[in-house]
N, C-alpha and C positions, 0 to 999 in steps of 0.2 A: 675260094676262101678256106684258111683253116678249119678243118673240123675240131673242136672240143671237147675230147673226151673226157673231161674232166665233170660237162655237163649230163653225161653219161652213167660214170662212174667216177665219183671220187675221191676213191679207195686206190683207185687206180695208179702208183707210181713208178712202173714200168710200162715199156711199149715201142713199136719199132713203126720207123717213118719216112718218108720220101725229103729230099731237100729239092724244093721247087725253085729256089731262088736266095742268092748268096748277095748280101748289102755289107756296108760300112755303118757303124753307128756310133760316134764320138771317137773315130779313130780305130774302133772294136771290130772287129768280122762278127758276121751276123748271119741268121740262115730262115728262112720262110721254109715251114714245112706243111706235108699236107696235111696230118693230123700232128694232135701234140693233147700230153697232159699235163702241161706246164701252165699255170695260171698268172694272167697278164695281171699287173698294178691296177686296179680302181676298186670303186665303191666300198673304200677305207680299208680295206686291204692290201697286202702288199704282194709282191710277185712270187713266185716260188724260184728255187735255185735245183741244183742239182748238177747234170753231165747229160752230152750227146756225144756218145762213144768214147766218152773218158775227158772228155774237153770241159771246163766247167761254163755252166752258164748262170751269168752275172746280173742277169738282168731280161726279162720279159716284158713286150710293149706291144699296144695297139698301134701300128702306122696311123697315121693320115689315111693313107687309103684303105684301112679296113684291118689288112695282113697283121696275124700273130708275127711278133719278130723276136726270137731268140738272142739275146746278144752274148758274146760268146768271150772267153779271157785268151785265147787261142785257136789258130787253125783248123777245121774240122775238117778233114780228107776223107771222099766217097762221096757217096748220092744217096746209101741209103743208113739211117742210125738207129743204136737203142736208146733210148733216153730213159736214165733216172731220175725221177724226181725224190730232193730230200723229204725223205720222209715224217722225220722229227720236226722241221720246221713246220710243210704242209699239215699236218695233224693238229700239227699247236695256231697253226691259222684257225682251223674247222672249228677247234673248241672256242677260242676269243670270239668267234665272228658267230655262230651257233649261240654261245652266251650271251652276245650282246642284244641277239634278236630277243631271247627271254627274258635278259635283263631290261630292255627298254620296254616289253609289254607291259612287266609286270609296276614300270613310276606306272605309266600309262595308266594301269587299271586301279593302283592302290592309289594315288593322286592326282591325277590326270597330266602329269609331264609328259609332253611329248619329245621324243628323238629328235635334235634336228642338225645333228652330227655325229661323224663317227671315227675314229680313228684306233688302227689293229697298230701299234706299237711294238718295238723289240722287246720291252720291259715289261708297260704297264699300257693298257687298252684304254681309251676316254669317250664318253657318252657326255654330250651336250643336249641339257634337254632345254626348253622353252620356260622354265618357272624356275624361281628364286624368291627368297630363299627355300630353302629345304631343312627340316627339322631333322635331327637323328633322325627320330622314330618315325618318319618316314622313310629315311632310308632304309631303317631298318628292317619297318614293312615291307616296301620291295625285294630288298635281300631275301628273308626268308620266303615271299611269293615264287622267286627265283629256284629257288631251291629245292622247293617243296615241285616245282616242274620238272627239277633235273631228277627229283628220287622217283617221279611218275615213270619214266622212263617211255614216253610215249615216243612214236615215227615222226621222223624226220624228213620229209619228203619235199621234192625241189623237181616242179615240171612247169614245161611251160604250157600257158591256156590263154586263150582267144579272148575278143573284148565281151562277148556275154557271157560266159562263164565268170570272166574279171569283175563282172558287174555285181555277182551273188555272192562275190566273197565277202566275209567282214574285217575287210583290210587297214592293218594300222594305220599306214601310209600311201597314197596313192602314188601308180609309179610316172616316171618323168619322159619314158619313151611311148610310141605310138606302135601299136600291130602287136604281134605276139609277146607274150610278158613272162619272164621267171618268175614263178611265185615261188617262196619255201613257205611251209607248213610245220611248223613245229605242234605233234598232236591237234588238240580242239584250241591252244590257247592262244597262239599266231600264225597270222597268214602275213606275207610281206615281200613286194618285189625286191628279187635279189638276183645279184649273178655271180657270187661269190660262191668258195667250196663250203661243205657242211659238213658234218657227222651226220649219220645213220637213224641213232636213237639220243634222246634227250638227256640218257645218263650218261653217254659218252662225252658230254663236258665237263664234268665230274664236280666240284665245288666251286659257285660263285663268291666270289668277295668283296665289295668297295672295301678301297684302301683310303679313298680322301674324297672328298670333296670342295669344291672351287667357287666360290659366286664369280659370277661375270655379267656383271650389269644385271641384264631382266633373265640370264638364265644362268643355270648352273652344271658346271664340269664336274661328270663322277668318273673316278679312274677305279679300274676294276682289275680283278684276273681272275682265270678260271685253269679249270683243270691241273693240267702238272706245274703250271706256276703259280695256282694259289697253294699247292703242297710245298712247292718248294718257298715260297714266300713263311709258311705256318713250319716248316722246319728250320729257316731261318732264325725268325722272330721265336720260336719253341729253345732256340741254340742260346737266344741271347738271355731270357728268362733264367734258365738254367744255369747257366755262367753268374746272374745278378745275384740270384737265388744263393748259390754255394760262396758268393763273395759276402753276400750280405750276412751268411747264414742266417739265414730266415726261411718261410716255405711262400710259395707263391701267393696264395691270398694276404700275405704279412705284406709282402714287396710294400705296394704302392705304399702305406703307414711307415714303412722302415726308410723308403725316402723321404717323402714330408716330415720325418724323424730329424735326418740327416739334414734337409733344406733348413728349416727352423734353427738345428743348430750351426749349420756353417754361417746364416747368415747374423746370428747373438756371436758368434767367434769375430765374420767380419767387422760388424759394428765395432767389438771391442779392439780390435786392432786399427781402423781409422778413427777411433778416439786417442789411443796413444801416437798413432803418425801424425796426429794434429799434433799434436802436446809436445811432440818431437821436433814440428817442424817449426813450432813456435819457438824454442830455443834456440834451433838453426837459423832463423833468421837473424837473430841481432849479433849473428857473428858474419854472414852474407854480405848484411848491407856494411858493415865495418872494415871488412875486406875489398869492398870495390875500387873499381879500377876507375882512377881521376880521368875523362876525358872532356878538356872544354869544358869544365863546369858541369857535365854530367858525372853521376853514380851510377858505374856499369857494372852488373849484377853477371857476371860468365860462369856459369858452374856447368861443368861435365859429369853424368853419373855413368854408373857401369849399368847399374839394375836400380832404377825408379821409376814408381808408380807415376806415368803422365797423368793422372787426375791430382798427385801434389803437388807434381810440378805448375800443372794450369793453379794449383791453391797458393801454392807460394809465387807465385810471378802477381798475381792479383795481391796478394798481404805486402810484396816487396815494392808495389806501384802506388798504393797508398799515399807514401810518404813523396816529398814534390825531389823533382831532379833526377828521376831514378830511369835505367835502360837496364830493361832484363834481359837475357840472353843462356834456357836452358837448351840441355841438352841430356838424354839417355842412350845408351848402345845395344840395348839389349832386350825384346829380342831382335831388333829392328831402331836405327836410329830412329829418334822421334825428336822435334824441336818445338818448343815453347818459346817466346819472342813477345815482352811487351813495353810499356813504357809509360809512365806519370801524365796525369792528363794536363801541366804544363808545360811538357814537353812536346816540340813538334818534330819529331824524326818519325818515318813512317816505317815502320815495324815490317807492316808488309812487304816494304820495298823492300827490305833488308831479306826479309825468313826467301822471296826469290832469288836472290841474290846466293844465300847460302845454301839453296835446295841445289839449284843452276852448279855451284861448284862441284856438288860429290851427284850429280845424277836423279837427283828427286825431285820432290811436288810439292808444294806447298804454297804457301799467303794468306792474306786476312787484310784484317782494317788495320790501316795508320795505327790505333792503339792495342789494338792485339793479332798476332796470325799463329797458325800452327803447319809445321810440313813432317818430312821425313827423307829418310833415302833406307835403300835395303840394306847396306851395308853400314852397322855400328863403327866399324874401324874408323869411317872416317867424320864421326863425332870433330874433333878436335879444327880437322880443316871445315867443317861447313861455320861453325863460329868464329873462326879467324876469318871467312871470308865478310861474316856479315860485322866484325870490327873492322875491315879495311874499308867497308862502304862507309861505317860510321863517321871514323877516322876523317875520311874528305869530303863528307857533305857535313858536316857538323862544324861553325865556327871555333876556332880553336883546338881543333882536334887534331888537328895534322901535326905528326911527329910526338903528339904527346905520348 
């Protein structure tokens, strides 16, 4: 079997190795060595990358039958390699997966949430724990419990020990295999079966963060990050402040007041502007319905806009159906066709039928009820044909209408 050096040391991302054995793995060449400091996919971590003699490798896996398997984007030629492992990535494992051991101690002890997932993300790291809901200030407690471990800067240590020794530890979690067990020890404040890499010492995860949390039934999703991604996450969010800041001109503790500023007034701005679009569209209308188009005895309401508000359009289709005899048929282009489609409720033409009928012509989706539907297509340009098509339906299902 592969030896682990990783279980050794893992700092370690150089090293040179035997090729005991050369597979396929999804089409891939593949190589079984006899040592490796390449860390395979599990226990909520992900695999490490890097090169064996300049070849990249894509992917690391436990076989079926035990074997480390390298899988490789290319060729490897010889018997014997160096392997690098990326370094940036593996470091940024050790910190997420390092954090999350502290982070999950610390619901554990400031609330009694227990772990009972985990997942090492490209982005953003997730700890599912057993209880819900969760208060801020509980998280918040954990958070700085968390934190106040990583400024201890206590040993980080990762050995394996036998089932009596197993027995004396004060272990978070008990582990799931039998015979000899990976504990890590972060300091006095976690012990936890693990077979994942680590950091050294406890400030080498450098700041912990929840960024959100999730309910999920009886428990709750905390996404986290640590170390250069919680920097880089607080120099982002620091980038956007500072941009708000100099836009707003304001200084950071003003912000948040300077928008609930702005909210208040946009939304007194919008009221007054959907009090005059009303006021507007009530003039528009008795020139609409004057304008319609005789079919069969129906009043066919067809307006095309360039740029209108679908929420007047849905207003006016509804004021224009009011009145008995009436078939609406709007439409806007822009930014995105959008169709409005209704009809007088003693009128039996079905609406729906029709707004498929005319989504079906230009490419889109839409329907509803007999007395009202709504659809669209992406392209505005073809406003004009998806209406003509839902008049040629009209047209021939409608007594009288044909040729009108």
């Amino acid at each position: 079997m592969t030896e682990r050096l990783y279980y050794q040391d893992p700092d370690l991302w150089t090293f040179d190795a035997t090729v005991v054995e050369r597979r396929k793995v999804d089409g891939h060449p593949a190589v079984v060595l006899d040592v490796t400091a390449f860390y395979p996919a599990g226990g909520g971590q992900p695999h490490d990358t890097g090169t064996l003699n300049g070849v990249a490798v894509i992917d690391v896996q436990v076989a079926d039958d035990g074997e480390m398997v390298h899988v490789l984007d290319g060729t490897l030629d010889g018997e014997t390699v160096r392997g690098k492992v990326d370094w940036v990535r593996r470091f940024d494992h050790m910190q997420q997966h390092t954090g999350q051991h502290i982070l999950s101690q610390a619901f554990a002890a400031t609330c009694g949430a227990e772990t009972v997932g985990f997942h090492l993300g490209e982005d953003l790291s997730t700890i599912d724990l057993d209880r819900a809901p969760l208060t801020p200030e509980q998280v918040a407690q954990a958070e700085r419990l968390a934190n106040e471990v990583v400024i201890g800067d206590g040993p980080v240590n990762a050995r394996f020990v036998d089932e009596a020794e197993l027995s004396a530890m004060p272990l978070r979690k008990m582990p799931a295999v039998d015979g000899p067990v990976r504990i890590v020890q972060v300091g006095e404040f976690d012990w936890s079966p693990c077979g994942g890499t680590h950091v050294g010492q406890a400030g080498q995860v450098g700041p912990i963060k929840v960024t959100r949390v999730e309910r999920r039934k009886k428990q709750s999703r905390i996404y986290f990050l640590c170390g250069w991604r919680a920097l880089s996450d607080y120099d982002q969010k620091q980038s956007v402040v500072r941009d708000l800041t100099a836009h707003l001109t304001t200084s950071e503790d003003e912000l948040l007041p300077s928008v609930q500023r702005l909210e208040a007034e946009i939304k007194r701005l919008r009221k007054g502007l959907n009090e005059a679009q009303m006021r507007l569209l009530e003039q528009e209308l008795v020139g609409w319905i004057a304008q319609a188009e005789a079919v069969g005895g129906l009043r066919v309401v067809r307006l095309l806009f360039e740029d209108r508000d679908p929420v007047l359009l849905r207003e006016a289709a509804r004021r224009l159906t009011e009145e008995a005899g009436v078939v609406v048929l709007l439409a806007t282009a822009v930014p995105q066709l959008q169709l409005v489609f209704a009809r007088s409720d003693d009128v039996k033409v079905d609406v729906g039928g029709l707004m498929r009928t005319a989504c079906a012509a230009v490419g889109g989706r839409g329907g509803g009820r007999p007395q009202f539907a709504q659809g669209g297509a992406p392209d505005g340009a073809l406003a004009a044909r998806a209406i003509e098509a839902a008049m040629e339906q009209l047209r021939a299902q409608w007594p009288g209408g044909k040729g009108v």
